[in-house]
C-alpha positions as CSV (number, residue, x, y, z in Angstrom):
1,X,-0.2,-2.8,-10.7
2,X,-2.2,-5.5,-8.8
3,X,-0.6,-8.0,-10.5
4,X,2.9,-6.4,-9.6
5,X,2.5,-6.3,-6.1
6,X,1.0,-9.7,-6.0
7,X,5.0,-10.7,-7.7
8,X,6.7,-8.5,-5.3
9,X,5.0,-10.6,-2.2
10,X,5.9,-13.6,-3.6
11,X,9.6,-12.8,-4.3
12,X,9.8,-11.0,-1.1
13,X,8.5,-14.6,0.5
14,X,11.0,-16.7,-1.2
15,X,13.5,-18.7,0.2
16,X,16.0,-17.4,-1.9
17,X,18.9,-19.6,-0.4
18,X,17.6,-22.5,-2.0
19,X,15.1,-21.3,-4.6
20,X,15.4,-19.8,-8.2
21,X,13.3,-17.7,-10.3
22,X,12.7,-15.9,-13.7
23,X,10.4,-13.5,-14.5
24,X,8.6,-13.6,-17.7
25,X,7.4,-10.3,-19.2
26,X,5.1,-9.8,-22.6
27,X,6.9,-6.9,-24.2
28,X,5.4,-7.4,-27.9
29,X,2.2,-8.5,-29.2
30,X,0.9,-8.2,-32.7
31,X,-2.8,-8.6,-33.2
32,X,-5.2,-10.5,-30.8
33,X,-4.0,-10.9,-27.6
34,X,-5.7,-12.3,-23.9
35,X,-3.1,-10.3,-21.7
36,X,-1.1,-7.2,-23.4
37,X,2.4,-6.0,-23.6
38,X,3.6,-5.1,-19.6
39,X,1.9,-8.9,-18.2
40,X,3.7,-10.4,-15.8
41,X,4.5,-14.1,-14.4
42,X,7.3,-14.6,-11.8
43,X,8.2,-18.6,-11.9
44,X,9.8,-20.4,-9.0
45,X,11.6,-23.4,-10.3
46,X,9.9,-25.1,-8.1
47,X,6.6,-25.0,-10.2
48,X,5.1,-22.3,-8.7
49,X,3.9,-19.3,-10.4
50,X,2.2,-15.6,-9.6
51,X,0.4,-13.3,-12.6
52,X,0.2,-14.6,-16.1
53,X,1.1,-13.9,-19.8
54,X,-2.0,-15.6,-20.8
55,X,-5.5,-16.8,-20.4
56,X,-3.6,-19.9,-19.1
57,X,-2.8,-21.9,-22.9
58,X,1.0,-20.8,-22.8
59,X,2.0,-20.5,-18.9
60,X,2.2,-24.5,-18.9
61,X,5.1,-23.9,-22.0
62,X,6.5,-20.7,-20.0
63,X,7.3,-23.1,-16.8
64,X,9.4,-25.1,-19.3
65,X,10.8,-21.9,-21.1
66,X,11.6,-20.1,-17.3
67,X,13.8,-23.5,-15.8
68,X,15.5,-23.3,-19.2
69,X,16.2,-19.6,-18.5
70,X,17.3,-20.7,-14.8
71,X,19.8,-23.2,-15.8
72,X,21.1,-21.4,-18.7
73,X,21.5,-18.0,-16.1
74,X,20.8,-16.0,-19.9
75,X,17.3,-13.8,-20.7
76,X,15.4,-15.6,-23.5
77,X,12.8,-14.1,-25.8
78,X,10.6,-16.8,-27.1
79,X,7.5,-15.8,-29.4
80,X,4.3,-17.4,-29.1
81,X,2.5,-17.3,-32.6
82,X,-1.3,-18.3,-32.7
83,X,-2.2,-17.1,-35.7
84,X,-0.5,-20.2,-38.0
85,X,-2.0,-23.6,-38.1
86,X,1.2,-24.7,-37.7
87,X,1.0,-27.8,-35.3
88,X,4.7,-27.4,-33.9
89,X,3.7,-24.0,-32.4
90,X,2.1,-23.8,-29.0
91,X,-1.2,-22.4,-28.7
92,X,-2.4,-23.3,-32.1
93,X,-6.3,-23.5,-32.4
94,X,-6.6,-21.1,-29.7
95,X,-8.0,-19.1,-32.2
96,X,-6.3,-15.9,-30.6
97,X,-4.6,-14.6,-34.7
98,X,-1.8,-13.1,-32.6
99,X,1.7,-13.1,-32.4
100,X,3.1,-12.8,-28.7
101,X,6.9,-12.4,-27.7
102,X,7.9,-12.9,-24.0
103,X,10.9,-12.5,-22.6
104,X,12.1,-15.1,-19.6
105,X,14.8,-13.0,-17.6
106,X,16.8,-15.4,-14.6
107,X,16.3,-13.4,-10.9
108,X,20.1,-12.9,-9.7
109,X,19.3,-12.5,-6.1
110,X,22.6,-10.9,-5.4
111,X,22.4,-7.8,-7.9
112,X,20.0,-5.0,-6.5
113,X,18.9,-3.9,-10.0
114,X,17.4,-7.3,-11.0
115,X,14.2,-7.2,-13.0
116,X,12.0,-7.4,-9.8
117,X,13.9,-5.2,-7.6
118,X,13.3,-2.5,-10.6
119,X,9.8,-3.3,-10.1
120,X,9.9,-3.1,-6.4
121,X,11.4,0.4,-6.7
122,X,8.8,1.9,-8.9
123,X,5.9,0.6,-6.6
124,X,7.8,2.0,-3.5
125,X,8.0,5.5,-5.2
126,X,4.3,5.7,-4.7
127,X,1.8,7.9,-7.1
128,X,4.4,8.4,-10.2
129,X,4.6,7.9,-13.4
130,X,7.3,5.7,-13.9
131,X,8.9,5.1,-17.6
132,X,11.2,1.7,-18.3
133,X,13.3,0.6,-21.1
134,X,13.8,-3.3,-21.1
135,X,16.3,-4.5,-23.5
136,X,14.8,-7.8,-25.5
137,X,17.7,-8.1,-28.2
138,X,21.2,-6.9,-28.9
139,X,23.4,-7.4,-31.9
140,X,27.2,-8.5,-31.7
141,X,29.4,-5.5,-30.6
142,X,27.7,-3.8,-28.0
143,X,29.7,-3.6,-24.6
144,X,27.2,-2.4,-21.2
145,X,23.9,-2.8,-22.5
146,X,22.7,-6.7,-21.8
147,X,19.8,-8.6,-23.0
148,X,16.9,-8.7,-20.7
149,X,18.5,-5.5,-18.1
150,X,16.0,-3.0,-17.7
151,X,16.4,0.8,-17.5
152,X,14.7,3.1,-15.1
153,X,14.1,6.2,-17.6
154,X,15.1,9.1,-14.9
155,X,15.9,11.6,-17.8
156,X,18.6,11.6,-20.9
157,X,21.4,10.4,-18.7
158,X,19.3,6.9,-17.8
159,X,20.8,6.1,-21.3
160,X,24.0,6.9,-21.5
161,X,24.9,3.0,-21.1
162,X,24.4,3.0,-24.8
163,X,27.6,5.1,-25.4
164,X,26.2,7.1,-28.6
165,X,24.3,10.1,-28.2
166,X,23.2,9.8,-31.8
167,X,21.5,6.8,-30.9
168,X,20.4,7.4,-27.3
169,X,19.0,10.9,-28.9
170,X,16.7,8.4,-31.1
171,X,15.5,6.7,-27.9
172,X,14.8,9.5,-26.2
173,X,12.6,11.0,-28.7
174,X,10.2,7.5,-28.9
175,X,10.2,7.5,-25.1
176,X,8.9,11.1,-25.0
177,X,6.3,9.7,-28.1
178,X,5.3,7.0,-25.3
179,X,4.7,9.2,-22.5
180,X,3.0,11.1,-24.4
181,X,0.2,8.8,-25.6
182,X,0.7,7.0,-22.2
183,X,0.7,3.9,-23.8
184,X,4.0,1.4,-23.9
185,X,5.4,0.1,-27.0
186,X,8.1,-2.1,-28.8
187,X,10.8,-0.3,-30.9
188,X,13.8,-1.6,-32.6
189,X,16.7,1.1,-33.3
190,X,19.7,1.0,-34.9
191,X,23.0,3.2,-34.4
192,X,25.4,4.5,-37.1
193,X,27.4,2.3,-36.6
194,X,25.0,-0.8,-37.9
195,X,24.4,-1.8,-33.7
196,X,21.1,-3.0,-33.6
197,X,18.8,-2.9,-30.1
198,X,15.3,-3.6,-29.2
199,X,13.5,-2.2,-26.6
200,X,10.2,-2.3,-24.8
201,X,9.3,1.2,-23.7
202,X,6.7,1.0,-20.9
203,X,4.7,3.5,-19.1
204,X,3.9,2.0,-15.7
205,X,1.2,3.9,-14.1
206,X,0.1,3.8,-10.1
207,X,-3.0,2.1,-9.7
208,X,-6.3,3.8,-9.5
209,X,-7.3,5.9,-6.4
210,X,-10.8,6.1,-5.1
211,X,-11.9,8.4,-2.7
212,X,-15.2,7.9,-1.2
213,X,-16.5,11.0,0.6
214,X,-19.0,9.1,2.8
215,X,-19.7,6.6,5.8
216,X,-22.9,4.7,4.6
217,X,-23.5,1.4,4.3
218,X,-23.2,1.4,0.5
219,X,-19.5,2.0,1.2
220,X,-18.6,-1.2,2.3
221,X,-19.5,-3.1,-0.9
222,X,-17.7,-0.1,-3.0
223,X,-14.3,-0.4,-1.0
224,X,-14.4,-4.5,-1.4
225,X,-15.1,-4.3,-5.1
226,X,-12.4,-1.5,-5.4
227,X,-9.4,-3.5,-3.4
228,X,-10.4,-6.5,-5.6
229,X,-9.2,-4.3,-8.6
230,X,-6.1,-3.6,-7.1
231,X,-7.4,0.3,-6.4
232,X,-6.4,2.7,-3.4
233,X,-8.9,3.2,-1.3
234,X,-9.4,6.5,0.6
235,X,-12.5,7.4,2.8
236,X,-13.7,10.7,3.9
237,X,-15.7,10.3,6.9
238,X,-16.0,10.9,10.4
239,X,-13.7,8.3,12.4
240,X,-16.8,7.3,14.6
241,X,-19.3,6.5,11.8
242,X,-16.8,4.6,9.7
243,X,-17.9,0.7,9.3
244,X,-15.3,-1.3,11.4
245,X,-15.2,-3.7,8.7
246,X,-14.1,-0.8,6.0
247,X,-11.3,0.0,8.0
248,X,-9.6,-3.5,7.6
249,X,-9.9,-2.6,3.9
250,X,-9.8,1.0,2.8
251,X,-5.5,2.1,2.8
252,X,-6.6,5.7,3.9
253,X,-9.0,6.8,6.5
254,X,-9.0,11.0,6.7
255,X,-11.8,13.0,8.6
256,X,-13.5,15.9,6.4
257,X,-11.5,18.5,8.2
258,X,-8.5,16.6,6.8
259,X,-9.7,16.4,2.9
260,X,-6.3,18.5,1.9
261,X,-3.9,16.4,3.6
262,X,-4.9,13.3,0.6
263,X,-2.4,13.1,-1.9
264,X,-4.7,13.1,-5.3
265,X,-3.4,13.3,-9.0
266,X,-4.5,12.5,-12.2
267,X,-5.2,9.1,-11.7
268,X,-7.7,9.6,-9.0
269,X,-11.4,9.4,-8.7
270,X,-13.5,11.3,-6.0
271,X,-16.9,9.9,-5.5
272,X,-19.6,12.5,-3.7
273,X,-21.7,9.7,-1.5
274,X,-22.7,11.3,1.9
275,X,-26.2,10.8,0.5
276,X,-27.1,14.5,2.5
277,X,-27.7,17.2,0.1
278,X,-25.6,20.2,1.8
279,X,-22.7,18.1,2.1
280,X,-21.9,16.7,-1.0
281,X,-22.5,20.7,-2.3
282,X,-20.0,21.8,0.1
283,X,-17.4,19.2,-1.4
284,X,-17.9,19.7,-4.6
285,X,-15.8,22.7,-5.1
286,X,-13.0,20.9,-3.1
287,X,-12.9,18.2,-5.3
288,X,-12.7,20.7,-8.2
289,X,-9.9,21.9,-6.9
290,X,-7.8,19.1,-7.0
291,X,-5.8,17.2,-10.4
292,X,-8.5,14.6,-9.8
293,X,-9.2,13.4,-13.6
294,X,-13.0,12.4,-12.4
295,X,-15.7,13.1,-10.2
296,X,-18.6,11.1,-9.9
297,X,-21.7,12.8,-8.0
298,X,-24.3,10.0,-6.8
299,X,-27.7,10.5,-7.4
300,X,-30.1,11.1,-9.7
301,X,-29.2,14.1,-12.8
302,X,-32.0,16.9,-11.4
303,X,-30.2,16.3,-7.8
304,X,-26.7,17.5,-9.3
305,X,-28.5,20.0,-11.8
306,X,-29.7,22.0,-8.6
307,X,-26.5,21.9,-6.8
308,X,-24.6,23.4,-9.9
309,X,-27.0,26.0,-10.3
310,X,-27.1,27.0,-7.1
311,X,-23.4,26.7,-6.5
312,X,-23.4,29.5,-9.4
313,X,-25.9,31.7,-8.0
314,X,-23.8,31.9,-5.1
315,X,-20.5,33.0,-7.1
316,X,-19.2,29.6,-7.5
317,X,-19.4,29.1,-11.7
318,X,-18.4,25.4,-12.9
319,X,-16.4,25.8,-15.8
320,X,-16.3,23.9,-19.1
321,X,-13.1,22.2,-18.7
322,X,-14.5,21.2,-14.5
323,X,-17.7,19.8,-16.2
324,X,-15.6,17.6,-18.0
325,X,-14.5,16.0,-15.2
326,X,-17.9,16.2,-13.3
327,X,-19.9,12.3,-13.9
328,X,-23.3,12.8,-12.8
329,X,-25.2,10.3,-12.9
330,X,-21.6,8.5,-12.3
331,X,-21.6,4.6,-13.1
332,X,-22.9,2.5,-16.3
333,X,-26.4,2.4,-17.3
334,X,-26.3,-1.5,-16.5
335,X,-29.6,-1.6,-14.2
336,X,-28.0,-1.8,-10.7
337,X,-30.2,-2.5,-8.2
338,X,-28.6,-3.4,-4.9
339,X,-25.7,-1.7,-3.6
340,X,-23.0,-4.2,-5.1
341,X,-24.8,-4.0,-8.3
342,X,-24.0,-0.2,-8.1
343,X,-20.9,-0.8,-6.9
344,X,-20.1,-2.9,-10.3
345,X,-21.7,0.1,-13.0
346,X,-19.5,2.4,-10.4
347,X,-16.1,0.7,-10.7
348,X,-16.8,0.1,-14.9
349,X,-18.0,3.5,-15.1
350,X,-14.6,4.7,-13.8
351,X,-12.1,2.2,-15.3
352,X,-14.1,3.2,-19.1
353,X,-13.8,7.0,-18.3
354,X,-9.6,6.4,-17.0
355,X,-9.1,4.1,-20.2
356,X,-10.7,6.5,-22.5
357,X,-13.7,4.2,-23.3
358,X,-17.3,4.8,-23.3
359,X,-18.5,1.4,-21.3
360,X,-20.9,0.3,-24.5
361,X,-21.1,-3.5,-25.7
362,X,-17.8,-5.0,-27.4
363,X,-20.1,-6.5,-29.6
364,X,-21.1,-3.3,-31.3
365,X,-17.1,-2.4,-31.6
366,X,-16.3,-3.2,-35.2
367,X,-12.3,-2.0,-34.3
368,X,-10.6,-4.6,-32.2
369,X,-10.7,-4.2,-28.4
370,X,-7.5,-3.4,-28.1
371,X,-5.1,-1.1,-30.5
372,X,-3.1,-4.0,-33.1
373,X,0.6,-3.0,-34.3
């Protein structure tokens, strides 16, 4: 998402009376890969250019591929193949052994539902979920659907463009396969009628949200670390003792008497950090009670232990399925020392427990980092 809104700035920015611009998008890769299918890069045809698809090796080709898209005014899927010692390809020797298409889309300033202005719509609708259907190749014969136009998934009658329900009834069930793995995908479908379509399904979801239920120093270095990421930032703390350099970066400042009035899903993290005893036992039902998907406690394990047990002597019984959710000692076992040291095993800590991950050496993975096709 960071890299998003860092392409939304940009476009927004533009002189768009006398500039031009295509957005290239990786929507398949097969095998190794430095960036993954959903990577962005918006390219001005002046040169300049915001995100990547890359470690760097192809966005000097993708300049040359996106002014080709410009002048043309057509969407161009070009694949990138590193796995061939084939000296005609770019990025051979990079040693990557993956396969990587990416589609170069021209920005028509004038239509409302361009690629970025899609984009710009999903960020505006803030906290969801949002599922989109790019189309990366048509056969001969279809009549609305074009090459490169993207589709805001709103329900079954998002894809009615397609004109078959047979066929749209075949979408629909992979899109519902995607959303439920959350993960976004490459399919290629084919109607009854021999009309051939492919299609990136991708499940673009809001960035992470940090809550930090505390005013110490410690917080500062957290909430700089976190907005590097790209993360929402919410503190919990008395106006008055609240760092004056935390508010220039934290996008939500909310007193404890105010903790109900945060807006906190499934893709939110609640840190307990008031570094008083009483407190952070107070607030740990009220974070249970929320969709919050984790819930990191700070402090050593014998300091939670006592506050669970006595939150169950006094009626308050943590349940299996809350305990799940409950990381205490929260953070990676990396040796942090100084508060941005902590701040680091904190911020891997949570992206390894939101990507389903348990934060250990890639060296001692023997499955690739990321799942192959």
């Amino acid at each position: 998402m960071k890299e998003i809104k860092a392409i939304l700035k940009a476009y927004d920015e533009m002189d768009k009376t006398t500039q031009q611009a295509a957005l290239a998008t990786v929507v398949r890769v097969e095998g190794s890969s430095y960036r993954r299918t959903g990577a962005r890069m918006l390219v001005m045809d002046n040169g300049t250019w915001i995100g990547g698809i890359s470690g760097g090796c192809l966005e000097g080709d993708a300049l040359k591929r996106a002014r080709l898209a410009i002048n043309s005014s057509r969407p161009t899927l070009i694949t990138y193949d590193t796995s061939e010692d084939d000296p005609h390809q770019i990025g051979v020797g990079l040693g990557c052994n993956g396969i990587i298409d990416v589609l170069f889309c021209p920005l028509d300033f004038d239509d409302p539902q361009n690629q970025v202005e899609i984009l710009k719509s999903c960020v505006q609708e803030s906290r969801y979920t949002h599922t989109l259907i790019t189309i990366t190749g048509l056969s001969e014969g279809w009549q609305l659907p074009k090459s490169g136009q993207i589709i805001k998934y709103k329900g079954s009658g998002s894809l009615n463009i397609f004109g078959d329900r047979t066929f749209e009834a075949e979408i629909e069930k992979q899109i519902q396969h995607q959303v439920f793995e959350k993960k976004s995908a490459p399919h290629s479908f084919e109607s009854q009628d021999g009309l051939k379509a492919d299609l990136f399904i991708e499940i673009l979801a809001p960035e992470i949200h940090v809550v930090l239920m505390g005013h110490q120093y410690d917080v500062y270095p957290m909430s700089r670390l976190f907005k590097e990421l790209g993360w929402r930032i919410s503190i919990v703390a008395e106006l008055i003792k609240v760092n004056s350099l935390i508010k220039g970066i934290a996008d939500e400042i909310r007193t404890p008497a105010e903790f109900s009035k945060l807006r906190i899903d499934e893709h939110t993290a609640i840190i307990l950090m008031s570094h008083d005893y009483k407190t952070d036992k107070k607030n740990l039902p009220k974070t249970l009670s929320t969709n919050a998907a984790y819930i990191g406690m700070l402090g050593p394990r014998v300091r939670s232990e006592r506050i669970w047990t006595e939150l169950e002597q006094e009626g308050r019984v943590i349940t299996g399925d809350e305990m799940a959710r409950i990381y205490a000692p929260l953070g990676l076992d990396i040796g942090a020392v100084n508060p941005e040291e902590i701040a680091l095993s904190l911020a891997a800590g949570i992206r390894a427990a939101f990507s389903g991950r348990d934060g250990s050496f890639l060296r001692n993975r023997r499955s690739p980092i990321h799942p192959r096709n």
